[in-house]
C-alpha positions in Angstrom: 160.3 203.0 122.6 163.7 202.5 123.1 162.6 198.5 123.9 160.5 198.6 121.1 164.1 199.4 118.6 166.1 197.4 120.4 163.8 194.3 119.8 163.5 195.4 116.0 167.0 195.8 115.6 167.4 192.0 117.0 164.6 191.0 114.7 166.5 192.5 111.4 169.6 191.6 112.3 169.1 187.9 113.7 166.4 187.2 110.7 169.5 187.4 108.4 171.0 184.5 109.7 167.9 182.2 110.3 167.8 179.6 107.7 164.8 177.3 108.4 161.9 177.2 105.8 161.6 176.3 102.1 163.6 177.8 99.9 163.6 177.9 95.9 166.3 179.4 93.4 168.1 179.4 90.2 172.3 179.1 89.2 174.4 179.8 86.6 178.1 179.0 85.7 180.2 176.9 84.0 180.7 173.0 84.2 184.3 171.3 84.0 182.6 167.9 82.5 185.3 165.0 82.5 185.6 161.8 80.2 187.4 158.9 80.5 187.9 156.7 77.2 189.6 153.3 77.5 191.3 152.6 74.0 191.1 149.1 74.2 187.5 148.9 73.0 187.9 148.1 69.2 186.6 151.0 66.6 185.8 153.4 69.4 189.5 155.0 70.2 189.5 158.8 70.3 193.4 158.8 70.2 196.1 156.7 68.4 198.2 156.1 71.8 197.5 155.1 74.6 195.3 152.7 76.3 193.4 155.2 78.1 192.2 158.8 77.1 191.0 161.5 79.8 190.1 164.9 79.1 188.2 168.3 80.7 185.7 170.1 78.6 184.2 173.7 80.8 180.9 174.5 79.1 178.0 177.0 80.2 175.5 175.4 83.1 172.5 176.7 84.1 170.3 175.2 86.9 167.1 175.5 89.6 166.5 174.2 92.9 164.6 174.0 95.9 165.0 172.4 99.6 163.9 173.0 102.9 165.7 174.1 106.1 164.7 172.2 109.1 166.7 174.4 111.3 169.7 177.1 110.5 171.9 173.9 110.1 170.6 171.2 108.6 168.2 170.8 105.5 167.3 168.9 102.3 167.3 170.2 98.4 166.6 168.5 95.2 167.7 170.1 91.8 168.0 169.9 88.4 171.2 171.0 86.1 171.6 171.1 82.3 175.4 171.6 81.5 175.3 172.9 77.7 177.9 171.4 75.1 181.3 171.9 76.1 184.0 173.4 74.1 185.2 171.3 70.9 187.6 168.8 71.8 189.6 166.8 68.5 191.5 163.8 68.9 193.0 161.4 66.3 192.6 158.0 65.1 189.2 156.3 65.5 189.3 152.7 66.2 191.7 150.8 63.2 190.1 153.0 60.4 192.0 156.3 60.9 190.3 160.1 60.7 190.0 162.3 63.1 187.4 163.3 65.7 186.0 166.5 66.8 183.1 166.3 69.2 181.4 167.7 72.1 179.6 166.9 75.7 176.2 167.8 76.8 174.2 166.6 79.9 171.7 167.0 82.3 170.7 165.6 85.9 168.5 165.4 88.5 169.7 165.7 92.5 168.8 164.7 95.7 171.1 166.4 98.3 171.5 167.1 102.5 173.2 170.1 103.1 175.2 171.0 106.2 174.9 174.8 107.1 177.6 176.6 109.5 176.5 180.3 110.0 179.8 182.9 110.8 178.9 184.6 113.8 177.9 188.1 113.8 177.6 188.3 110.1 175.4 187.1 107.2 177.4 184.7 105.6 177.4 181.0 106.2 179.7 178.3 105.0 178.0 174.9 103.7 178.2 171.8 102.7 176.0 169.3 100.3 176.2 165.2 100.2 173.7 163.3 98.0 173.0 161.1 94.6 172.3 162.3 91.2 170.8 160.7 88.1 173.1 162.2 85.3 172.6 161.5 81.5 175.5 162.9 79.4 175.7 162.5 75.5 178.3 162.9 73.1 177.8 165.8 69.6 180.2 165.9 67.0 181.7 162.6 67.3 183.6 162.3 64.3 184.4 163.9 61.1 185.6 161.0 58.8 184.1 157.8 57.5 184.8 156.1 61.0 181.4 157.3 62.3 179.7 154.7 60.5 181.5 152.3 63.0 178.5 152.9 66.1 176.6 155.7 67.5 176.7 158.4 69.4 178.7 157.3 72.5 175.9 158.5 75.5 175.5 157.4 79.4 173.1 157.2 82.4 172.7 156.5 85.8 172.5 157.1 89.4 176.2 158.8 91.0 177.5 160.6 93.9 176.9 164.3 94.3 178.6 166.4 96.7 179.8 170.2 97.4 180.9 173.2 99.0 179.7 176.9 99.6 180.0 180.3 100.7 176.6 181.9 101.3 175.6 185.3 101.8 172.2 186.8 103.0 171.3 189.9 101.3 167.9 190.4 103.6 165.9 188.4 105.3 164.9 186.8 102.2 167.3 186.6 99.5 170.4 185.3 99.4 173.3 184.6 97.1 176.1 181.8 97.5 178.8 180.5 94.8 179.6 176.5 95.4 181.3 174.2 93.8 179.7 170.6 93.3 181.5 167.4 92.1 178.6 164.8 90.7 180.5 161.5 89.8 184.1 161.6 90.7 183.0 158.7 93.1 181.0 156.8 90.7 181.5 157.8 87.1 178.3 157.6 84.5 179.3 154.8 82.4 179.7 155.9 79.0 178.4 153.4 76.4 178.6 153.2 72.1 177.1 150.3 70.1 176.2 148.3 72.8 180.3 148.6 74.6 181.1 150.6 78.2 183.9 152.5 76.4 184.5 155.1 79.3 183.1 157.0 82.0 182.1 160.9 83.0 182.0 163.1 85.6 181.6 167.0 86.3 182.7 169.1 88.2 180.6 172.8 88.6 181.9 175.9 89.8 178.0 178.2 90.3 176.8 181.3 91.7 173.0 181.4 92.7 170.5 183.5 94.2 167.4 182.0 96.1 164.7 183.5 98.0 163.8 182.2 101.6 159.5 182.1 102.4 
Protein backbone atom coordinates (compact mmCIF):
# COMPACT_ATOMS: atom_id res chain seq x y z
CA UNK A 1 0.00 0.00 0.00
CA UNK A 2 2.35 2.33 1.04
CA UNK A 3 4.33 1.50 -2.64
CA UNK A 4 1.15 1.81 -4.16
CA UNK A 5 0.95 5.99 -2.74
CA UNK A 6 4.20 6.56 -3.11
CA UNK A 7 4.14 5.69 -6.86
CA UNK A 8 0.78 7.84 -7.15
CA UNK A 9 2.15 10.64 -5.47
CA UNK A 10 5.16 10.53 -8.25
CA UNK A 11 2.56 10.11 -10.93
CA UNK A 12 0.54 13.51 -9.81
CA UNK A 13 3.21 15.30 -9.03
CA UNK A 14 5.75 14.54 -12.01
CA UNK A 15 2.52 14.53 -14.60
CA UNK A 16 2.47 18.36 -13.86
CA UNK A 17 5.61 19.00 -15.26
CA UNK A 18 5.53 16.63 -18.35
CA UNK A 19 4.88 18.54 -21.43
CA UNK A 20 4.91 16.21 -24.43
CA UNK A 21 1.63 15.81 -26.54
CA UNK A 22 -0.71 18.13 -28.51
CA UNK A 23 -1.91 20.86 -27.00
CA UNK A 24 -4.70 23.46 -28.05
CA UNK A 25 -5.79 26.92 -26.39
CA UNK A 26 -7.01 30.35 -26.53
CA UNK A 27 -5.42 34.13 -25.30
CA UNK A 28 -6.47 37.31 -24.66
CA UNK A 29 -4.78 40.81 -24.02
CA UNK A 30 -3.83 43.72 -25.47
CA UNK A 31 -1.60 44.49 -28.57
CA UNK A 32 1.02 47.50 -28.62
CA UNK A 33 0.72 47.72 -32.76
CA UNK A 34 3.55 50.17 -34.04
CA UNK A 35 3.68 52.35 -37.39
CA UNK A 36 6.24 53.80 -39.11
CA UNK A 37 5.17 56.65 -41.70
CA UNK A 38 8.04 58.16 -43.88
CA UNK A 39 6.75 61.86 -44.80
CA UNK A 40 8.55 62.01 -47.85
CA UNK A 41 5.90 60.22 -49.84
CA UNK A 42 3.83 63.07 -51.45
CA UNK A 43 -0.07 63.47 -50.21
CA UNK A 44 0.25 60.64 -47.64
CA UNK A 45 2.02 62.71 -44.57
CA UNK A 46 0.27 62.05 -41.24
CA UNK A 47 2.26 65.02 -39.64
CA UNK A 48 3.43 68.49 -40.80
CA UNK A 49 7.19 67.90 -39.55
CA UNK A 50 9.27 65.75 -39.88
CA UNK A 51 10.41 63.30 -42.39
CA UNK A 52 9.51 60.30 -40.49
CA UNK A 53 6.41 59.64 -38.21
CA UNK A 54 6.41 56.63 -35.51
CA UNK A 55 3.78 55.88 -33.17
CA UNK A 56 2.24 52.98 -30.59
CA UNK A 57 -1.41 52.33 -30.65
CA UNK A 58 -2.41 49.21 -27.55
CA UNK A 59 -5.74 47.79 -28.70
CA UNK A 60 -7.65 44.56 -27.41
CA UNK A 61 -6.23 41.01 -29.00
CA UNK A 62 -7.72 37.93 -28.83
CA UNK A 63 -6.15 34.72 -30.19
CA UNK A 64 -6.11 30.50 -30.45
CA UNK A 65 -3.58 28.09 -30.94
CA UNK A 66 -2.41 24.73 -30.99
CA UNK A 67 1.24 22.85 -31.19
CA UNK A 68 2.67 19.71 -30.12
CA UNK A 69 5.30 18.91 -27.53
CA UNK A 70 7.82 16.37 -28.71
CA UNK A 71 9.35 16.12 -25.31
CA UNK A 72 9.10 18.53 -22.00
CA UNK A 73 11.47 20.83 -24.02
CA UNK A 74 11.05 21.22 -27.31
CA UNK A 75 7.82 21.50 -29.52
CA UNK A 76 5.99 23.25 -32.42
CA UNK A 77 2.69 25.65 -32.47
CA UNK A 78 0.89 27.41 -35.18
CA UNK A 79 -1.73 30.27 -34.26
CA UNK A 80 -3.84 32.70 -35.30
CA UNK A 81 -4.21 36.49 -33.68
CA UNK A 82 -6.69 39.27 -34.53
CA UNK A 83 -5.60 42.52 -32.76
CA UNK A 84 -8.90 44.79 -32.75
CA UNK A 85 -8.66 48.59 -33.74
CA UNK A 86 -6.36 50.42 -31.66
CA UNK A 87 -7.03 53.56 -29.81
CA UNK A 88 -7.65 56.80 -31.99
CA UNK A 89 -4.54 58.34 -32.94
CA UNK A 90 -4.80 62.25 -34.76
CA UNK A 91 -2.08 63.79 -36.51
CA UNK A 92 -1.97 66.93 -38.66
CA UNK A 93 -1.32 67.95 -42.15
CA UNK A 94 -2.01 65.37 -44.87
CA UNK A 95 0.23 65.51 -47.71
CA UNK A 96 0.28 69.47 -49.25
CA UNK A 97 -3.53 69.86 -48.84
CA UNK A 98 -3.78 70.38 -45.00
CA UNK A 99 -6.63 68.80 -42.53
CA UNK A 100 -6.21 66.68 -40.09
CA UNK A 101 -6.25 62.93 -39.53
CA UNK A 102 -7.71 60.72 -36.97
CA UNK A 103 -7.54 56.98 -37.67
CA UNK A 104 -7.00 53.69 -36.34
CA UNK A 105 -5.18 50.08 -36.74
CA UNK A 106 -6.55 46.68 -37.06
CA UNK A 107 -4.84 43.36 -38.00
CA UNK A 108 -4.69 39.88 -38.02
CA UNK A 109 -2.08 36.98 -38.59
CA UNK A 110 -1.27 33.65 -38.89
CA UNK A 111 2.06 31.89 -37.05
CA UNK A 112 4.23 29.23 -37.35
CA UNK A 113 6.40 29.02 -34.19
CA UNK A 114 9.25 26.50 -32.24
CA UNK A 115 9.10 26.90 -28.78
CA UNK A 116 11.89 26.25 -26.25
CA UNK A 117 10.56 24.96 -22.87
CA UNK A 118 12.73 25.07 -19.47
CA UNK A 119 10.74 23.51 -16.60
CA UNK A 120 11.71 25.04 -12.75
CA UNK A 121 12.63 22.20 -10.81
CA UNK A 122 10.33 20.97 -8.19
CA UNK A 123 7.48 23.12 -9.25
CA UNK A 124 4.93 23.56 -11.91
CA UNK A 125 6.03 26.41 -13.64
CA UNK A 126 8.22 26.56 -16.72
CA UNK A 127 9.86 29.41 -18.41
CA UNK A 128 9.76 29.41 -22.45
CA UNK A 129 10.67 30.68 -25.38
CA UNK A 130 9.02 30.99 -29.10
CA UNK A 131 11.03 31.70 -32.62
CA UNK A 132 9.11 31.62 -35.92
CA UNK A 133 7.45 33.59 -39.08
CA UNK A 134 4.06 35.09 -39.27
CA UNK A 135 1.90 36.33 -42.14
CA UNK A 136 0.42 39.59 -40.72
CA UNK A 137 -2.15 41.84 -42.60
CA UNK A 138 -2.75 45.16 -40.88
CA UNK A 139 -5.19 47.94 -42.17
CA UNK A 140 -5.64 51.36 -41.49
CA UNK A 141 -9.79 52.96 -40.17
CA UNK A 142 -10.38 56.34 -39.82
CA UNK A 143 -7.80 57.73 -42.07
CA UNK A 144 -8.75 61.15 -42.39
CA UNK A 145 -11.35 63.61 -41.53
CA UNK A 146 -10.89 66.44 -44.27
CA UNK A 147 -11.02 66.64 -47.99
CA UNK A 148 -7.44 65.06 -48.20
CA UNK A 149 -8.85 61.51 -48.15
CA UNK A 150 -9.74 61.81 -51.58
CA UNK A 151 -5.89 61.86 -52.21
CA UNK A 152 -5.67 57.47 -52.10
CA UNK A 153 -7.01 54.79 -50.02
CA UNK A 154 -6.92 53.22 -47.14
CA UNK A 155 -3.15 52.82 -46.28
CA UNK A 156 -3.15 48.66 -45.58
CA UNK A 157 -0.11 45.88 -45.60
CA UNK A 158 0.89 42.22 -45.89
CA UNK A 159 3.31 39.77 -45.75
CA UNK A 160 5.50 37.18 -44.18
CA UNK A 161 7.65 38.64 -40.76
CA UNK A 162 9.57 37.48 -37.82
CA UNK A 163 7.71 36.27 -34.71
CA UNK A 164 9.23 35.66 -31.58
CA UNK A 165 8.55 35.62 -27.55
CA UNK A 166 8.80 34.96 -24.05
CA UNK A 167 6.82 33.10 -21.20
CA UNK A 168 6.08 32.15 -17.86
CA UNK A 169 3.91 28.99 -17.64
CA UNK A 170 2.15 27.44 -15.02
CA UNK A 171 0.43 23.97 -14.75
CA UNK A 172 -2.69 24.00 -12.93
CA UNK A 173 -3.13 19.91 -13.21
CA UNK A 174 -2.07 17.57 -15.27
CA UNK A 175 -4.00 19.11 -17.96
CA UNK A 176 -4.50 22.64 -17.94
CA UNK A 177 -2.31 25.16 -17.84
CA UNK A 178 -2.07 28.97 -17.88
CA UNK A 179 1.06 31.11 -19.02
CA UNK A 180 1.23 35.12 -19.81
CA UNK A 181 4.01 35.81 -22.80
CA UNK A 182 4.92 38.46 -24.56
CA UNK A 183 5.44 38.13 -28.43
CA UNK A 184 7.11 40.66 -30.79
CA UNK A 185 5.87 39.82 -34.62
CA UNK A 186 7.82 42.30 -37.02
CA UNK A 187 10.33 44.31 -35.12
CA UNK A 188 12.82 42.38 -37.45
CA UNK A 189 11.05 42.68 -40.57
CA UNK A 190 8.23 45.29 -40.55
CA UNK A 191 4.85 44.63 -42.81
CA UNK A 192 5.24 47.14 -45.46
CA UNK A 193 2.57 49.52 -45.30
CA UNK A 194 1.26 50.60 -48.75
CA UNK A 195 -1.52 53.58 -50.08
CA UNK A 196 -2.30 54.20 -53.70
CA UNK A 197 0.07 51.99 -55.07
CA UNK A 198 3.35 53.86 -52.60
CA UNK A 199 5.36 51.75 -49.52
CA UNK A 200 4.66 54.83 -47.23
CA UNK A 201 5.72 52.99 -43.88
CA UNK A 202 5.92 49.86 -42.01
CA UNK A 203 4.16 47.96 -38.79
CA UNK A 204 4.90 45.90 -36.17
CA UNK A 205 3.31 44.65 -32.81
CA UNK A 206 4.18 43.90 -29.95
CA UNK A 207 1.59 41.59 -27.54
CA UNK A 208 1.57 41.29 -23.97
CA UNK A 209 -1.16 37.79 -23.44
CA UNK A 210 -2.30 35.57 -20.87
CA UNK A 211 -3.71 32.11 -22.06
CA UNK A 212 -5.01 28.93 -20.82
CA UNK A 213 -4.58 25.56 -22.82
CA UNK A 214 -5.43 22.11 -22.14
CA UNK A 215 -2.79 19.29 -22.63
CA UNK A 216 -4.38 15.58 -24.21
Amino acid sequence: MRKFLILMGCSIGCAYALGDGFYVGVDGGVAFQNFIYNNSTLNTQISSTGLVVSGTAPGAQLGAFGGYMFDQHWGVEGGYQYMFNSSNITGAGIGNLGGSSNYNLNAQLVDLLAVGRLPIEDSNFAVFGKLGMAYASAQFGQYCTSVACATGGLPSGSGFTVAGGIGLEYMITRHWDMHVEMMNYGGIMPINITSGGNTIGGWSDTSLTLAGAWHF
